[in-house]
C-alpha positions as CSV (number, residue, x, y, z in Angstrom):
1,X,11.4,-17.0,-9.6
2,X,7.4,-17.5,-8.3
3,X,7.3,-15.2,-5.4
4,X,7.2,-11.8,-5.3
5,X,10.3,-9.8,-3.4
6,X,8.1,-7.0,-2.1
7,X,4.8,-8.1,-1.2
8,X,2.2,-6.1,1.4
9,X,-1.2,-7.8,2.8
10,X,-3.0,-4.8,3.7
11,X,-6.7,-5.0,6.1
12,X,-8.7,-2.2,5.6
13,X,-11.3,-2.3,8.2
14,X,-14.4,0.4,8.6
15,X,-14.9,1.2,11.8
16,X,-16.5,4.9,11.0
17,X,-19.9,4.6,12.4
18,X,-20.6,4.7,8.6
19,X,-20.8,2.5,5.3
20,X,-17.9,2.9,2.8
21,X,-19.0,2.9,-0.9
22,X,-16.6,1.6,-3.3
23,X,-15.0,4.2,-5.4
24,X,-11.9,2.9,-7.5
25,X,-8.4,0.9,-7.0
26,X,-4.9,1.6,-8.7
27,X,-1.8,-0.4,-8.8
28,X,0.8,2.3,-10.4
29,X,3.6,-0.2,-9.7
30,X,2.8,-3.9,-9.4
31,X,-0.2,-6.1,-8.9
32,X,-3.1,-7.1,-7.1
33,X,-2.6,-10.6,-6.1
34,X,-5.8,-12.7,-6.4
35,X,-9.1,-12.0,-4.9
36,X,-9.4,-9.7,-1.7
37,X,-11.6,-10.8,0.6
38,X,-14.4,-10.7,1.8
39,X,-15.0,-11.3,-2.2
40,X,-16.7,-8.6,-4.7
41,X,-19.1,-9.1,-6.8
42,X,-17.3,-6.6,-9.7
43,X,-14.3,-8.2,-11.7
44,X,-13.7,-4.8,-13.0
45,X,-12.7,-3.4,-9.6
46,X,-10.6,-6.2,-8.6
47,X,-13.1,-8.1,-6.2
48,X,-13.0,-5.2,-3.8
49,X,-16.6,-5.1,-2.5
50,X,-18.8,-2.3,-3.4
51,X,-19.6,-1.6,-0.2
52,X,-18.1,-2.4,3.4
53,X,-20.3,-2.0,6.4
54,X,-19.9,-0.5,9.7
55,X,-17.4,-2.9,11.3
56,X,-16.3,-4.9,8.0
57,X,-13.3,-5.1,6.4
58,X,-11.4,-6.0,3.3
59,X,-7.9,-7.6,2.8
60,X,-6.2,-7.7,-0.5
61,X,-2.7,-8.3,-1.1
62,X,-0.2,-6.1,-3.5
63,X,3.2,-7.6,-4.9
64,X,5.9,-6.4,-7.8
65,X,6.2,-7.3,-10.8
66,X,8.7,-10.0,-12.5
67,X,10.3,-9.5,-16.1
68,X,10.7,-5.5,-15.1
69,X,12.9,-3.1,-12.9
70,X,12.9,-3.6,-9.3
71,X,10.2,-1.8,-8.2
72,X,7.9,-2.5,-5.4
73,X,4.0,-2.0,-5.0
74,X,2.9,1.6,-5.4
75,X,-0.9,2.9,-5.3
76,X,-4.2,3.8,-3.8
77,X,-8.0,2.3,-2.8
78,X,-10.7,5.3,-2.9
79,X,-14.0,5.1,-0.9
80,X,-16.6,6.9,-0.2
81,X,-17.9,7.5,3.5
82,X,-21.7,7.4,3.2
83,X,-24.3,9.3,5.2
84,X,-27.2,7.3,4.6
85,X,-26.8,7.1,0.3
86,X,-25.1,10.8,0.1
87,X,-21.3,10.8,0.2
88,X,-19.8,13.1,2.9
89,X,-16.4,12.1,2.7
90,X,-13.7,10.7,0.1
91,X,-11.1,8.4,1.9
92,X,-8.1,7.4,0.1
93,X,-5.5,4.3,1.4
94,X,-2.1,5.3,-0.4
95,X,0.6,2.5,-0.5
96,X,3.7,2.6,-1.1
97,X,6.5,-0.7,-1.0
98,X,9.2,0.6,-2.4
99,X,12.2,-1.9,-3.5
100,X,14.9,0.1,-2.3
101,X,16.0,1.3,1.1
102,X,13.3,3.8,1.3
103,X,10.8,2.9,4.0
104,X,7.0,1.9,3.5
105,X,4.5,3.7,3.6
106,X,0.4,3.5,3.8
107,X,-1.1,7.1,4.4
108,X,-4.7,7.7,5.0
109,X,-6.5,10.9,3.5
110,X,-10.1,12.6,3.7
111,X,-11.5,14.5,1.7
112,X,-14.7,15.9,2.8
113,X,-17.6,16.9,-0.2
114,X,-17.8,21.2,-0.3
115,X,-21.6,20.6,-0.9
116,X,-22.5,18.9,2.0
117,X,-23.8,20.4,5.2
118,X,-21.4,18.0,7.2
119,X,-18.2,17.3,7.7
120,X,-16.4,13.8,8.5
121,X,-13.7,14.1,10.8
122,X,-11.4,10.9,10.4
123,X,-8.4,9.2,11.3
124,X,-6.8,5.9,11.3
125,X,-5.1,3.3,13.2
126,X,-1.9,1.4,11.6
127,X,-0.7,-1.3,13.1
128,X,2.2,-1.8,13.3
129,X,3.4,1.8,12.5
130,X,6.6,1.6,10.7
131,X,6.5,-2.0,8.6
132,X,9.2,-3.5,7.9
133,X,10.7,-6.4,5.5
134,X,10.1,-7.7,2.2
135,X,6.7,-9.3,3.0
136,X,4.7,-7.0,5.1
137,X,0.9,-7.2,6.7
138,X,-0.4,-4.0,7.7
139,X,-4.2,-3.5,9.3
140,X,-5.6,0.4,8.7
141,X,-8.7,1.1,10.9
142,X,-10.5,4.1,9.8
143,X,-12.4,5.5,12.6
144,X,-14.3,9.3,13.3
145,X,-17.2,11.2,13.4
146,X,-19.7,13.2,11.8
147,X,-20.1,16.7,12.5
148,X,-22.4,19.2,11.3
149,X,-21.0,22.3,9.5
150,X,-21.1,25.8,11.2
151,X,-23.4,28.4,9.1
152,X,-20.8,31.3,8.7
153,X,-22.5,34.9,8.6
């Protein structure tokens, strides 16, 4: 056996009005599969580039491993949202192929910095929504805005 029985392609593209800074990338249950693209220039973060413009993207694909229990690809991407060079925002792409019945899943979450004086409200779009089969491509779209924080008296 060569191929992987659970295998996701998964498009992150940055459409947040903002650049993304590179933050870390974890595979708790398989592998990354080669080089995602466009192509880093950090082997210690699995090619995943530093940084991702307003309107880039980056594609990377996730697969089991062989030789242990049947489980498919479990883990997470982490980026920050930049406002100029200060974070605002943490987002974090969770994935989750399991081998069993149990249905995929790729969840999106923000997490906005306490210290900063504004807040970036986000969202994503997931197409499709549900993905199904042993080989799936999914495209997340991260989208939002920037708001500035209320003083409270």
């Amino acid at each position: 056996m060569s191929e992987s029985l659970r295998k996701s392609t998964i498009t992150i593209v940055n459409d947040t009005g903002f650049t993304m800074k590179y933050i870390r990338a974890h595979a708790a249950h398989g592998v990354f599969d080669g080089k995602p693209s466009p192509d880093g220039n950090n082997k210690a973060h699995y090619f995943f580039p530093d940084e991702i413009e307003q309107g880039g993207h980056v594609e990377f694909t996730v697969k089991n491993k062989f030789g242990v229990a049947p489980i498919g690809p479990q883990g997470y991407i982490t980026y920050y949202i930049l406002d100029g060079q200060q974070p605002t925002t943490i987002v974090t792409v969770d994935y989750n192929h399991p081998f069993g019945p149990t249905h995929s899943s790729y969840d999106v979450s923000f997490s906005n910095e306490e210290d900063n004086n504004k807040v970036f409200i986000g969202s994503e779009i997931k197409e499709p929504q549900e993905p199904v089969g042993h080989e799936q491509t999914v495209k997340i779209t991260l989208v939002g805005q920037e708001v500035v924080k209320k003083e409270t008296a």
